[in-house]
C-alpha positions as CSV (number, residue, x, y, z in Angstrom):
1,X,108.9,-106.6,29.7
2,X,109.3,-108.9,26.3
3,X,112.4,-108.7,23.7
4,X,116.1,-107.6,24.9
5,X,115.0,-104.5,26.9
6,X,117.0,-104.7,30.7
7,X,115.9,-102.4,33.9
8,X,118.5,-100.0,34.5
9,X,117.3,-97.5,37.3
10,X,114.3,-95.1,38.6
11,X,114.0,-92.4,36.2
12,X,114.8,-90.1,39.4
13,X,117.9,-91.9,40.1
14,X,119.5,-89.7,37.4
15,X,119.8,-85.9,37.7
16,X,119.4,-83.7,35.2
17,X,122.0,-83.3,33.1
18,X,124.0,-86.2,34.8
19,X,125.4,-89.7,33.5
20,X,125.1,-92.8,35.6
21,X,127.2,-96.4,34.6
22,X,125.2,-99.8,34.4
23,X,127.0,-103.0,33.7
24,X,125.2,-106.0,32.5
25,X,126.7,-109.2,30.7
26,X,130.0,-108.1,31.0
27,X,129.8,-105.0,29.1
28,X,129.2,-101.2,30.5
29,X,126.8,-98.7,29.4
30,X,126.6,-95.0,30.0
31,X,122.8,-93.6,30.5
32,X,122.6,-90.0,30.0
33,X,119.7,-87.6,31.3
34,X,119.3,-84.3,29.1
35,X,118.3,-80.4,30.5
36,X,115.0,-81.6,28.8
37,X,114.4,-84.8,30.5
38,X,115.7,-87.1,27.8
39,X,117.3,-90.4,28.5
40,X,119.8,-91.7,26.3
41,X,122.4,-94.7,26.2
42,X,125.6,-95.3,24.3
43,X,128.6,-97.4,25.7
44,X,130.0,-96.5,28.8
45,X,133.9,-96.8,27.8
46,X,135.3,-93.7,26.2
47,X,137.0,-95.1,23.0
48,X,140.2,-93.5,23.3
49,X,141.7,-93.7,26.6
50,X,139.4,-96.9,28.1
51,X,138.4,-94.7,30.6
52,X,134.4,-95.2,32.3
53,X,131.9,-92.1,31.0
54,X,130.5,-91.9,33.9
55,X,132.9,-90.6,35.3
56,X,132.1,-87.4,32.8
57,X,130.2,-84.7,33.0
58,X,127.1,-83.9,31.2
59,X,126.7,-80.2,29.5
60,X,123.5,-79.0,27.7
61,X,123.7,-82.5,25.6
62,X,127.7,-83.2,25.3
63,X,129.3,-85.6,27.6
64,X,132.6,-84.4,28.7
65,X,135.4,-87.2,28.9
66,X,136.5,-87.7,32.2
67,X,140.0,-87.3,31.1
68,X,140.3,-85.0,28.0
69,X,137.4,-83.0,28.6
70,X,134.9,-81.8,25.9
71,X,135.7,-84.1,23.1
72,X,134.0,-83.3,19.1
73,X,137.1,-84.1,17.5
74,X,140.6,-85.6,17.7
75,X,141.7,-87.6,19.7
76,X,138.2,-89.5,19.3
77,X,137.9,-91.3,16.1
78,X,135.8,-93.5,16.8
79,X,131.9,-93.3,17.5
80,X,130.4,-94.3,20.7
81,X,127.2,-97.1,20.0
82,X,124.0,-95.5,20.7
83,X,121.1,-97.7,22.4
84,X,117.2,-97.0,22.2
85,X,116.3,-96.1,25.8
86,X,112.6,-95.5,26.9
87,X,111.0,-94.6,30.4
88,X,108.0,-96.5,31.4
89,X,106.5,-96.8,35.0
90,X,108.9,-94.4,36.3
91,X,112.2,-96.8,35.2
92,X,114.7,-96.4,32.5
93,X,115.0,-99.1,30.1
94,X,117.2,-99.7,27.4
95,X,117.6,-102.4,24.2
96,X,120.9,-103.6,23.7
């Protein structure tokens, strides 16, 4: 694969509504798989309490903090970063 996209998993190694953690250059990542069997990406740390995503549980298309539970609003105040993800041969990719 050319440009900055990195091999995270099988495509099967993430359940349905599930979140797995991937690490790579010192940094973690969260990769999501939707009820619809979407992939997404966004950083793996929650921003408030430092605590890993993965940990979480995924609902419909809301991650659940591991230790607040659902969070929409306070005491979040800061976005997670988002990645591009795509699935191609059966493997998840994303661009960071």
């Amino acid at each position: 694969m050319s440009g900055n996209w990195l091999e995270v998993c099988a495509a099967e190694e993430i359940d349905e509504e599930d979140v797995i953690r991937f690490d790579h250059a010192g940094r973690t990542f969260a990769i999501y798989r939707s009820p619809d069997d979407e992939y997404f990406a966004t950083d793996g740390l929650y921003t408030h309490e430092k605590v890993y995503l993965a940990d979480g549980l995924v609902m419909d298309e809301i991650i659940e903090c591991p230790k607040h539970g659902e969070a929409k609003g306070a005491p979040v105040c800061v976005n997670l970063a988002t990645y591009p993800v795509k699935v191609e041969g059966g493997a998840v990719f994303i661009s960071i």
